[in-house]
C-alpha positions in Angstrom: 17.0 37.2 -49.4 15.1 38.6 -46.8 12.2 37.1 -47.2 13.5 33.6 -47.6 15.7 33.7 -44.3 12.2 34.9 -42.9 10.1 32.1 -44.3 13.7 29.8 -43.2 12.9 30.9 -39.9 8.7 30.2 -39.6 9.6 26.8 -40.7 11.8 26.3 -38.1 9.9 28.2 -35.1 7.0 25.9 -36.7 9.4 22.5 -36.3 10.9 23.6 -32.9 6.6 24.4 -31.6 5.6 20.8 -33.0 8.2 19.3 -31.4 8.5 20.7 -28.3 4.3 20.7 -27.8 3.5 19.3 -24.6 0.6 17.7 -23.4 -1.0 17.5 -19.9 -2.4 14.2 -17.8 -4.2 15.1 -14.6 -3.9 12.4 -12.3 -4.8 12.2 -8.0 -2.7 13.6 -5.5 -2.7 11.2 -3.2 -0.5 8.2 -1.9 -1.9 4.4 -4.0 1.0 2.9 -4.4 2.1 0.6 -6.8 -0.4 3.2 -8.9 0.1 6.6 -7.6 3.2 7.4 -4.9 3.5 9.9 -2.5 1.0 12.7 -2.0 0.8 16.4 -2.9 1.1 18.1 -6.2 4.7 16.9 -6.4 5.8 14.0 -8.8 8.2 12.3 -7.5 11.2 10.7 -9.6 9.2 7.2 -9.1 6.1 8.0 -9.6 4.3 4.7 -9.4 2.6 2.1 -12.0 -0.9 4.3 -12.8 1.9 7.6 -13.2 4.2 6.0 -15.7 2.0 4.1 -17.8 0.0 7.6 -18.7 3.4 8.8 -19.5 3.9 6.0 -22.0 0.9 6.5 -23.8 0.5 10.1 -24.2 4.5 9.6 -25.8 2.1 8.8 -28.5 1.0 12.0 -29.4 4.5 13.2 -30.8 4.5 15.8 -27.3 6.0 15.8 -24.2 4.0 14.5 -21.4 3.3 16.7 -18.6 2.2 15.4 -15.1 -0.2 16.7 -12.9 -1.4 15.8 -9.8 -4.4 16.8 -8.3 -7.2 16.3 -5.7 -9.3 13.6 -6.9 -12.7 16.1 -6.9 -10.9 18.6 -9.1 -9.8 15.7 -11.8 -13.2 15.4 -13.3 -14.0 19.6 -13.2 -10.4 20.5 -14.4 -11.0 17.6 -17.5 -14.7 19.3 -18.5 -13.1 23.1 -18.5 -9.8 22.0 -20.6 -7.4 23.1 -18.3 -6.1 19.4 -18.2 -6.0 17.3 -21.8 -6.4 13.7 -20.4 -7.2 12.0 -17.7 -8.3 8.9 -16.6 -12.4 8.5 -15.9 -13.7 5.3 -14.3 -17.2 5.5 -16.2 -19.9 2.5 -14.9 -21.6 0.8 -17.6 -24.2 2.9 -19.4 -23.5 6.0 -17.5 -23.4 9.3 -19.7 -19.9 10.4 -20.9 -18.6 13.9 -19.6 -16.0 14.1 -21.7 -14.3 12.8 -25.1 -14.3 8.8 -24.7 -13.4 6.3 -27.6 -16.7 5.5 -29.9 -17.6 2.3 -31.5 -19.1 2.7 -35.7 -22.4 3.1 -33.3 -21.6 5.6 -31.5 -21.2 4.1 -27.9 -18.2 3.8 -25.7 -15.6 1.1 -27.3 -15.0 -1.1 -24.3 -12.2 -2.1 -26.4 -10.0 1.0 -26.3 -11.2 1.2 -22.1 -9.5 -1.3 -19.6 -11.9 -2.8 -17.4 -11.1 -2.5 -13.7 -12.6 -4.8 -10.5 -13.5 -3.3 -7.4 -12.6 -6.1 -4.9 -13.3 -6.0 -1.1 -11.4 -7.0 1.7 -12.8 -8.3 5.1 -11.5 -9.4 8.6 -10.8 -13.0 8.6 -12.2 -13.3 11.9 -15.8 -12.6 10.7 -15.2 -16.0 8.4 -17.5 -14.6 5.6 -18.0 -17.9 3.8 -16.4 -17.7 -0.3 -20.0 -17.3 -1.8 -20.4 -13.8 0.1 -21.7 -11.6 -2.5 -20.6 -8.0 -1.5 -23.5 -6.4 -3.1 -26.3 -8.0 -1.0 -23.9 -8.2 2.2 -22.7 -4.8 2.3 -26.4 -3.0 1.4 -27.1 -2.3 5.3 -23.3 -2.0 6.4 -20.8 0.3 6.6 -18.2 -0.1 3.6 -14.3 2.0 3.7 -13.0 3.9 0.4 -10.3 6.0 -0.4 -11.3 9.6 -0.2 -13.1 11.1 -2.8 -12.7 8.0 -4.9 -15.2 8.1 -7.8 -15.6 4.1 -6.9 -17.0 5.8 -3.2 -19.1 8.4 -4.9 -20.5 5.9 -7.0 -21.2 3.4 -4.5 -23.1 6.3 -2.8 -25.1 6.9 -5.4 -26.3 3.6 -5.3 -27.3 3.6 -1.8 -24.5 1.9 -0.2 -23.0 3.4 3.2 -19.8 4.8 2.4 -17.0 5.8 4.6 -14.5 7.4 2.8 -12.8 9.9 5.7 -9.4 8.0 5.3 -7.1 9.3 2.0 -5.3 6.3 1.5 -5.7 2.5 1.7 -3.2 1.8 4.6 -5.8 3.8 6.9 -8.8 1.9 5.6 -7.1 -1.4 6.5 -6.8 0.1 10.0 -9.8 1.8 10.1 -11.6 -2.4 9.2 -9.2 -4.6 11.9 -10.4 -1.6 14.5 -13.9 -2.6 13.2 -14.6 1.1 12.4 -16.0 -0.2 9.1 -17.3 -3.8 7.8 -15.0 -4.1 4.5 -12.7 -2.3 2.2 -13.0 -1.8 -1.0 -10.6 -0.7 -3.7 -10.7 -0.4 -7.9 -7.5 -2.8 -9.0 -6.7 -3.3 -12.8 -6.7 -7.3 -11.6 -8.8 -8.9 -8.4 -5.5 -10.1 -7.0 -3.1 -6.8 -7.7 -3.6 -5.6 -3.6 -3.0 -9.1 -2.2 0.3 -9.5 -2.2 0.9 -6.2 -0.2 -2.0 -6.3 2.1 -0.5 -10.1 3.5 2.6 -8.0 4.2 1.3 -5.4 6.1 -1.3 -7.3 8.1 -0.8 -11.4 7.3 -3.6 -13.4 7.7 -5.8 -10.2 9.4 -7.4 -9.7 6.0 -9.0 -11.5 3.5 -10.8 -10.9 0.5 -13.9 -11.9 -1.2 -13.6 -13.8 -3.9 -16.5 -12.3 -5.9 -16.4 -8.9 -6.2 -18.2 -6.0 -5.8 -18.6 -4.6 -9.3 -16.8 -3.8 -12.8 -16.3 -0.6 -14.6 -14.5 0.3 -17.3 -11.2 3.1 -16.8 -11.2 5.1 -19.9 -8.0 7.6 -21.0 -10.9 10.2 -21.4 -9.7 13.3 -23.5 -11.3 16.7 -22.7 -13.7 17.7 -25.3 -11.5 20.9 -26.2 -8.3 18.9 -27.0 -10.2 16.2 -28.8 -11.9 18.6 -31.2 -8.3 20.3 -31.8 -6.4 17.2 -32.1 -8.0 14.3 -33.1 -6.0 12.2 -35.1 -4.1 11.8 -31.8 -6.4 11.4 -29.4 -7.4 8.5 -31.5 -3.7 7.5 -31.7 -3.6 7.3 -28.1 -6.7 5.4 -27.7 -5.6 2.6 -30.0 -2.5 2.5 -28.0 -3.9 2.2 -25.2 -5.9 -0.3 -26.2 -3.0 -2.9 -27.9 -0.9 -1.9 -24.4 -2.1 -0.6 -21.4 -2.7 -3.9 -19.7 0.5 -5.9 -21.2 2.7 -2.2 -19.8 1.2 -1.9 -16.5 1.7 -5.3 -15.6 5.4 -5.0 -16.6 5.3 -1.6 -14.4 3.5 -3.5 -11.4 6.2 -5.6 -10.9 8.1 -2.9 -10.8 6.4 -1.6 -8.3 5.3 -4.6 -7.1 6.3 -4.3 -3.3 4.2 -1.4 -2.8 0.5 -1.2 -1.3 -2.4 -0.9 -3.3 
């Protein structure tokens, strides 16, 4: 009898583990609302568009999700050592992976399970950049504003752009541009319009932006490497998820949020 209320009991402790696993989603610690809201490494009962769609899908893997916020530099070092099991990674095209990303029969990132994300700039209107401005040439010798330490910023530095990325959130860039601190704005947005809306209601007519934008890139729910080899059936489950979902849910969420800055 013994032995069969023990073997009773692994069964349940083994039940009660599976069930009450939980799994952790590193995400920035500063205010980008509708995506991320407020600041610090406290999540707040609302905690924006970006916060409550990784919730969603990492419901997939059967755990609990657990939020953390962090500073944006730390994301991408606490994804490679494991201490965090997903976050998301906005990878360029053809840049070398750093951590578990979905693969194609080939081998290569699946663009497919990624959502592909616009960086968008936003000028004075006072400057009258005609519509055919194409930030890439226009902005080579000028000064461009990003969010601090943005991997968008780091990324535009590495290709020789000037960055200015002192300000930590978007409200201070659009200052930092009407003061003409800066020359333009820029900003990653799941849709080329998603920061309009809220930028007209903080500053009108003050800022406009270009219609072509600066440059794509694909946002990947990237898995460390350690909880990928562990569990991979559901990293896989939340990759497919995420592919059928993400952009259909964060709309929804956006209009949620959708009086909220960028």
């Amino acid at each position: 009898m013994k032995v069969l209320a023990t073997a009773a009991l692994l069964m349940l402790c083994g039940h009660v583990c599976a069930s009450d696993c939980v799994v952790r989603v590193a995400y920035p610690d500063r205010d980008r609302p509708p995506y991320y809201i407020g600041n610090g490494p406290a999540i707040p009962a609302a905690p924006g568009a970006g916060a409550e769609l990784l919730r969603q899908a990492l419901r997939t893997t059967g755990c609990t999700p657990e939020l953390v916020r962090l500073p944006p530099a730390r994301i991408k070092l606490a994804l490679t050592n494991g201490s965090i099991d997903f976050a998301l990674v906005d990878l360029p095209d053809n840049e070398t992976p750093y951590s578990a990303l979905p693969l194609t029969a080939a081998g290569v990132p699946d663009a497919r399970r990624g959502m592909r994300v616009t960086a968008v700039v936003y000028v004075r209107a006072a400057d009258a950049l005609p519509a055919s401005t194409v930030p890439r040439d226009y902005f080579r010798n000028r000064i461009l504003a990003s969010n601090q330490s943005s991997s968008l910023g780091d990324q535009l530095r590495a290709d020789g752009y000037k960055i200015d990325d002192g300000a930590a959130d978007a409200f201070s860039n659009m200052d930092k541009l009407l003061l003409r601190r800066v020359d333009g704005f820029t900003i990653a947005v799941s849709r080329p319009d998603a920061a309009d809306t809220a930028i007209a209601g903080r500053h009108g007519a003050s800022l406009v932006r270009l219609p072509i934008p600066l440059r794509t890139s694909t946002v990947w729910l990237s898995a460390s490497t350690a909880y990928h080899q562990q569990h991979g059936e559901q990293v896989e489950a939340v990759w497919n998820w995420w592919s059928e979902n993400s952009a259909r849910r964060l709309a929804e969420l956006m209009r949620v949020y959708g009086k909220a800055a960028p």
